[in-house]
N, C-alpha and C positions, 0 to 999 in steps of 0.2 A: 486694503483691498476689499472691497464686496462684490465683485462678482470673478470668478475665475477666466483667464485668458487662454482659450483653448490651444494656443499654443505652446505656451507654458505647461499647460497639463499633460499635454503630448512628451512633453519636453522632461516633465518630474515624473512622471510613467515611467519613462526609459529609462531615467538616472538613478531611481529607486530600487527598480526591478535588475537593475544591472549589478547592485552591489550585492543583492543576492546571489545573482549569478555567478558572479565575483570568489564570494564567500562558496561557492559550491565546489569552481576549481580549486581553489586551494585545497579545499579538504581531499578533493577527487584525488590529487598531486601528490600530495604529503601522505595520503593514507597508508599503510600497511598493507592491511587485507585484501584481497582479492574481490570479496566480496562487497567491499567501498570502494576500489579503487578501477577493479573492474568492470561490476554491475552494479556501482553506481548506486549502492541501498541507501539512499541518505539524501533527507531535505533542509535545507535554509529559507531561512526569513527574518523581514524586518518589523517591529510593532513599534508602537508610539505608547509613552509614559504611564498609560494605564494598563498597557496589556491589549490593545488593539491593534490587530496585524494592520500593516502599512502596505506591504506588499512581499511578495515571494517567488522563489525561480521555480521553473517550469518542473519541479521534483516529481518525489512521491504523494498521488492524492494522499494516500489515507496516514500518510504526517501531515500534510497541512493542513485541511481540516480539523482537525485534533493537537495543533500544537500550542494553539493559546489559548490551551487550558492549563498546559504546562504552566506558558508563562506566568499566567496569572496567580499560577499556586508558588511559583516562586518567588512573585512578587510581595505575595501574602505570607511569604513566611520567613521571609530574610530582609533583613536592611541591609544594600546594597552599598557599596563605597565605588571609588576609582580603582579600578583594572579586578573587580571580585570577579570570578564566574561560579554558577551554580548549577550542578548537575544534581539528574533526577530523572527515574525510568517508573517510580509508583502509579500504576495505572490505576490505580484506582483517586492517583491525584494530578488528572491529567493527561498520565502517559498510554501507553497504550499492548503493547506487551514489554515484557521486562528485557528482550535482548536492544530494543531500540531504546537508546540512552540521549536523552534529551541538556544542553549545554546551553543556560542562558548567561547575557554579560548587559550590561549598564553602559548607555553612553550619556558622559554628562559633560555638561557647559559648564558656565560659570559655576552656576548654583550645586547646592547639594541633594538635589532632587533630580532621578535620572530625565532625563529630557525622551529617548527611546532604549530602545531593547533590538539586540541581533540574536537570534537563537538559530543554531542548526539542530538535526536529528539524524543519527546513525545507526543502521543496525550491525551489532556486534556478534559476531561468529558464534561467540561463547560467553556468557555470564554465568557460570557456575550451574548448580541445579541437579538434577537424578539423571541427564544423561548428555551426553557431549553437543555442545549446537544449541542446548537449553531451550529446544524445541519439546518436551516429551509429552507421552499419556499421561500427565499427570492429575491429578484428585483436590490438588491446592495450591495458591501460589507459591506457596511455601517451596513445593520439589521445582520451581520455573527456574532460579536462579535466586542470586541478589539482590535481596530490594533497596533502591537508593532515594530515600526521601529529600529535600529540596538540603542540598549540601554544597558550603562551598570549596569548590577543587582549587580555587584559586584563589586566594586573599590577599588584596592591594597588588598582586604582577607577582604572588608566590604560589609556586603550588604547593599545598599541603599534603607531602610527604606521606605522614601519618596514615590519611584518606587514601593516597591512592594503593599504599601496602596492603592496607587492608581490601581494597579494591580486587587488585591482583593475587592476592592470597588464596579469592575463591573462587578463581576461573583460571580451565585446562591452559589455555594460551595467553600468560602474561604478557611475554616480551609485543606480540602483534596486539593485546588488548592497548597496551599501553603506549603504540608507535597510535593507534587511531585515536585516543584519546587526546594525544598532540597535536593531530593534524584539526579535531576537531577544534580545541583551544588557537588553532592558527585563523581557522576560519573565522571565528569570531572576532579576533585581533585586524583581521583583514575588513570584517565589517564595520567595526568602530573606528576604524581610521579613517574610513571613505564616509561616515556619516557626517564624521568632524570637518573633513576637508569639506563637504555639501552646507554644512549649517557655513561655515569661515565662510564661502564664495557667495550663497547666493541669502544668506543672514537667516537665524532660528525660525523669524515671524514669516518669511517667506516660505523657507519650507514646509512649517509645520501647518499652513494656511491650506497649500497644496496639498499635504498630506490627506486634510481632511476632506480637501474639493474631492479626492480622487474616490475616497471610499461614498461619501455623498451621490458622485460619478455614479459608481459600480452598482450601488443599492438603486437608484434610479433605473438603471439598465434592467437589473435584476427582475423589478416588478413590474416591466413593461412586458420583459419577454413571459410573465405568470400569466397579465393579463389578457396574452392571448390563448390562454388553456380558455377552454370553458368551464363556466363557473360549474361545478357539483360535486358528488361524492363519489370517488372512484376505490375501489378495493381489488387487492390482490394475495394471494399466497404463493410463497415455494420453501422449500423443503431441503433441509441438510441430511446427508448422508444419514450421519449417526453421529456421537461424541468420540468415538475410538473405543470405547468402553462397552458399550453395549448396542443393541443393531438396529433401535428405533430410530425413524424419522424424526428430523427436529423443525418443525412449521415456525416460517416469518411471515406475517402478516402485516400490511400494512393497510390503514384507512386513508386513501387522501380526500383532502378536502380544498378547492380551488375556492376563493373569493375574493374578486376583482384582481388586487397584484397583491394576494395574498394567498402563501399556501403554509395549509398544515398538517401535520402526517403522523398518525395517532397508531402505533405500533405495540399497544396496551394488549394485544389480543395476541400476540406470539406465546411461544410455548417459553416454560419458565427454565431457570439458568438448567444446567445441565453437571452431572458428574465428572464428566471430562473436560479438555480444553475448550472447546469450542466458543465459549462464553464472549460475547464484546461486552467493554462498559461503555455507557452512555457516548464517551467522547468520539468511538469509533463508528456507531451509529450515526450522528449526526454528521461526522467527515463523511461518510458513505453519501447521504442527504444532500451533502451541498455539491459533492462533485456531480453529482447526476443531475440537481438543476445547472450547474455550469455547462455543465453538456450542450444545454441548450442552447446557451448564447454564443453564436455566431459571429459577434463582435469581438475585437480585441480591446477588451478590459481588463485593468486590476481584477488577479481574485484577491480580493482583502477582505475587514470586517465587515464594509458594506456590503458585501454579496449575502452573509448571512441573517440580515437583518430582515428581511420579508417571510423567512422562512422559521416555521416553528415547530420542534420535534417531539413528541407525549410518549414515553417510553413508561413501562411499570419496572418499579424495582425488583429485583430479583428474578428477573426474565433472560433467556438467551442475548437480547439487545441490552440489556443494561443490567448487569452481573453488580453484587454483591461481594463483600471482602467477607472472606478468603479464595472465591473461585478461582479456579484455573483461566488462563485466559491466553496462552501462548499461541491459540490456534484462532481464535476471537480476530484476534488483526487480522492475518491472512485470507482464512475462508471466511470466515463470517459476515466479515465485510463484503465480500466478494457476490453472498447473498441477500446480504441487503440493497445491492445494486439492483442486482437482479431483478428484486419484490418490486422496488420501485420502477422502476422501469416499466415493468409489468403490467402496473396499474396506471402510468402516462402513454400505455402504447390504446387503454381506454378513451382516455380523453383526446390523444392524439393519432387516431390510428392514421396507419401511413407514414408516422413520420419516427417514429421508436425501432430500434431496429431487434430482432431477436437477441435470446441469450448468447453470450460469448461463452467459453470456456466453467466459466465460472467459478475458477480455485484458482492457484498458487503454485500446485503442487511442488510444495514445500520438503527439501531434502535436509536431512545432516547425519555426517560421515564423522565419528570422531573416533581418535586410537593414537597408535606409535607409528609413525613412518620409518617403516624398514628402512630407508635408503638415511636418512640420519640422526635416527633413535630419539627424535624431538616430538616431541606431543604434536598433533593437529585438528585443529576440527572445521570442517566445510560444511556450509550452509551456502545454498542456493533454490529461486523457486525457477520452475520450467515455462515455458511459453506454450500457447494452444492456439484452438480458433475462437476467430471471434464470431460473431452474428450477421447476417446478411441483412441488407437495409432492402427497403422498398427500391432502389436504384442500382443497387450492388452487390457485388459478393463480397463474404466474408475474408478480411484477410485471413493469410496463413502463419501457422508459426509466428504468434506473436503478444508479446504480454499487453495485459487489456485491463480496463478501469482500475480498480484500487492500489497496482502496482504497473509502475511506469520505469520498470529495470532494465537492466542491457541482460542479458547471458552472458556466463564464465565463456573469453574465447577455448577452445581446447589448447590452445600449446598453452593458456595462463593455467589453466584449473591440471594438466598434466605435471608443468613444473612446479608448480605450488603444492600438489597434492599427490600419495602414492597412486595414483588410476591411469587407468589406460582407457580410451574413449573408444569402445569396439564400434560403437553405429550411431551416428547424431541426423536423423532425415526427419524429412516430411511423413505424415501418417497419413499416406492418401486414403480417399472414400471417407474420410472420418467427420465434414462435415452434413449435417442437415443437407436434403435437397429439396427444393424448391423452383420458386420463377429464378429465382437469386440464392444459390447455394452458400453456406455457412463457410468457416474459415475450416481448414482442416490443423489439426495437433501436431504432435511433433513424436519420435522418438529417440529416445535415449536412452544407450545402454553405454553402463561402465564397469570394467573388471576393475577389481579391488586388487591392487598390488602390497596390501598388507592386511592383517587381521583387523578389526573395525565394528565399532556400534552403530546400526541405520535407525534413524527416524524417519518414518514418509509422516506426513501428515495433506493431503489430500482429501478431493471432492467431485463432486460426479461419477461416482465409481459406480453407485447403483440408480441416480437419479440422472437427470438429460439436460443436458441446455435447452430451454424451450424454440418451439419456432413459432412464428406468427405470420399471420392470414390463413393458415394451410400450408405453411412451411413445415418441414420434417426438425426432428430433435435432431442434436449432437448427438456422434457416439458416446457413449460413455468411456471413463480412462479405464487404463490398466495396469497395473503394477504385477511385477513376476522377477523372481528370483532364480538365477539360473546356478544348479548346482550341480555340479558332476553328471555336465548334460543334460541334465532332466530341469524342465521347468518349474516353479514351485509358485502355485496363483498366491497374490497378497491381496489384504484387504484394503482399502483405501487412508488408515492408519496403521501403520504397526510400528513395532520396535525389535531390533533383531539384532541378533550376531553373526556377522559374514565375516567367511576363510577366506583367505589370498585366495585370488584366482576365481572367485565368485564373481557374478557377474549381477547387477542392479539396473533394471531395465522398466520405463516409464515410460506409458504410453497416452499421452496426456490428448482430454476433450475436444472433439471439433466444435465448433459454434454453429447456432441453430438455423435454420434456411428459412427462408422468406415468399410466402407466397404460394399458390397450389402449382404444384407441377404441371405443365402440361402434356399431353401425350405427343405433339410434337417436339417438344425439346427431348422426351427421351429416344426419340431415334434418332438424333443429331441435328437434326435440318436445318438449325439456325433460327435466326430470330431474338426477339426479345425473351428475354429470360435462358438464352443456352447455357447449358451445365458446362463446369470446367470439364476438361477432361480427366481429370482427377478424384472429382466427386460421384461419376457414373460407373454403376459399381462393374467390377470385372473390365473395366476399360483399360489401354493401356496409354500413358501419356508418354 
């Protein structure tokens, strides 16, 4: 073949993209936890021989972005055989925080050289560490959990025993660690067999031809839609809370630079790693990088290797963006990422204005609940992050209550997260008035209050507590969140991080970001009158809807 048949590609798009999908339900089905099985915290994907993504299901941005580096560090550090898997959560070889456990496998033909690669990514409730959830404040990666370098859990169709005791030895929740770890090992079994049956029907040279049209495809797309940026230099800043640790702002800066269908984005000038978690390395940076140019594209393409190819990211070592071993890094995925969406953005709403939409929420707001469940004396630990607003575009308002860029999760429904876990769900709404107002109002946040029906350690780990989702043209900011402890009636304000110990009967109540507004108000829209740009009824403050 030398030129691709555009129906064929259409054709290998779909059957590519489907075994990931494939690979997703399974693990969705099989998983344990609540937090895999019901919010869905967990990506798949397929690469080719070298460690170049092929393609991926519709997951988490900020695993896919960041997964083939995994792969590659696994490639480079194991000789693979028939039916090996190799797991590995070392962020600073690849991964990206230590509760997301990364599982690669080998699919091979004749030869003794793998032909591709199927990897999924799961986040795990609990891996060990200084506090339940292995979310904490912590100082090192060392208090994050376990760190698992490129190991394999499966050798020739066995799992090694040995490996996974040791596994389970140092996290709160074996039996559910070790039911996801299954379902993970299914998923990959599920992808290698659909790869096999793909190479058997339509033969190696033809798929793998396709494979490579696809990503050629994507990269193609990719620098078309850059080179309608205009060419120059655009800059932006914004600002993180603080580390958990101490109450300074933490500045992400980026330099972008357009030229022709080429972009580069030089974030040498952010402020440097930090004492507490908040730290991303390199890998999560640049997943933050590529989802925000995908954003762009409007077409339905592969995101694969090709998408990253146009794109070039300059981080300095030991920076908030690109953290150094031994930092902390538990919080780095979640919010960190969340602002480097942000920054970016920021600085294409320069080049693009009109077409960038305001800040969204801009966090995670990241929980974990770990202790003894009174009702059956069995360890547990919950981990979930909450939904907010998003940003209102030059056309629209922001939605509501709803998770946005780096995480692409469902919510715990309540009767899962009630019978899974000692809590009683006293209030789960909308947090009216809470987004930005503008021509086009932001998304409003959500709240969420839980009594603790057993004694219990909290992590928050949160963002925008003191900083705003921005708005753009003369759009108003998101509220900022809130977090508050209610205890023997009395409220008690928390800060955007903490770590606590809560009595039964205490109540944990989150009051997460609206998304930023768009456009200048105008003084018709706030007496109702209708028209272009009317305010919900929801976002006008003292209104009632």
């Amino acid at each position: 073949m030398t030129q691709p048949n555009p129906v064929l590609m259409e054709v290998f798009k779909n059957r590519l993209s489907s075994i990931c999908e494939e690979m997703g339900v399974t693990l969705n089905r099989t998983a344990f936890s609540p937090n895999i099985k019901e919010r869905r915290d967990f990506s798949c994907a397929l690469f080719d021989g070298a460690g170049e993504m092929i393609a991926q299901a519709a997951h988490i941005p900020v695993h896919l972005g960041s997964m083939p580096m995994s792969v590659k560090t696994a490639i480079e550090s194991v000789e693979f055989h028939e039916g090996d898997m190799v797991m590995l959560n070392d962020p600073y070889k690849g991964g990206t925080h230590l509760p997301d456990i990364t599982l690669v496998a080998p699919v091979f033909g004749d030869d003794t050289t793998p032909l591709f690669f199927v990897a999924n990514r799961a986040h795990h409730a609990d891996v060990g560490g200084m506090t339940s959830g292995s979310m904490p404040l912590s100082t090192s990666l060392f208090q994050e959990g376990i760190i698992i370098p490129p190991l394999k859990v499966v050798k020739e169709g066995e799992r090694d025993r040995d490996l996974m005791t040791l596994f389970l030895s140092n996290v709160r929740t074996p039996h559910e660690r070790e039911g996801d770890f299954e379902a993970q090992i299914m998923a990959n079994t599920t992808g290698i067999k659909r790869m096999k049956e793909l190479t058997a029907t339509h033969g190696l040279d033809t798929v793998l031809f396709h494979a490579k049209a696809l990503m050629d495809y994507s990269e193609a797309v990719t620098r078309q839609q850059i080179s309608t940026i205009p060419d120059g230099t655009y800059t932006f800043e914004d600002r993180l809370d603080d580390d958990g640790l101490d109450t300074e702002e933490i500045a992400i800066r980026v330099t972008l630079t357009i030229n022709k269908d080429k972009a580069f984005l030089d974030f040498t000038e952010s402020a440097d790693q930090v004492p507490g978690s908040v730290n991303a390395v390199y890998s999560i940076t640049l997943s933050a990088v590529i989802y925000v140019f995908r954003t762009l594209i409007r077409e339905d393409i592969p995101f694969n290797a090709g998408s990253f190819r146009p794109i070039t990211v300059k981080t300095r070592k030991g920076t908030i963006v690109d953290a150094v071993f031994p930092a902390p890094v538990a919080g780095g995925n979640v919010e960190t990422s969340q602002r480097v969406v942000d920054t970016v953005l920021g600085a294409l709403n320069k080049a693009l204005p009109g077409q960038i939409p305001a800040a969204s929420q801009g966090t995670m707001n990241n929980i974990t609940i770990g202790g003894t469940d009174a009702r059956t004396g069995r360890p547990f630990a919950y981990y979930e992050t909450l939904a907010g607003g998003m940003g209102a575009t030059a056309a629209s308002h922001g939605e509501s209550a709803v998770h946005s860029h780096m995480t692409n999760t469902l919510n715990t429904p309540v009767e899962a997260l009630e019978y899974s876990y000692p809590f009683l769900v006293t209030r789960y709404s909308i947090r009216k008035h809470s987004g930005g107002r503008g021509r086009f109002s932001g998304g409003s946040g959500l709240v969420r209050e839980m009594k603790l029906l057993s004694d219990a350690e909290v992590t928050v780990i949160s963002e925008r507590r003191r900083t705003r989702p921005y708005g753009v043209a003369g759009g108003d900011p998101g509220k900022r969140g809130i977090n508050k402890i209610l205890r023997n009636g009395l409220e008690e304000p928390m800060p955007g991080k903490f770590h606590t110990q809560m009595k039964t009967n205490e109540i944990l109540r989150l009051e997460t970001p609206g998304g930023g507004g768009y456009g200048t108000l105008r003084p018709d829209n706030i007496k109702g009158k209708g028209g272009y740009g009317t305010l919900r009824p929801d976002n006008i403050k003292g209104k009632k809807s």
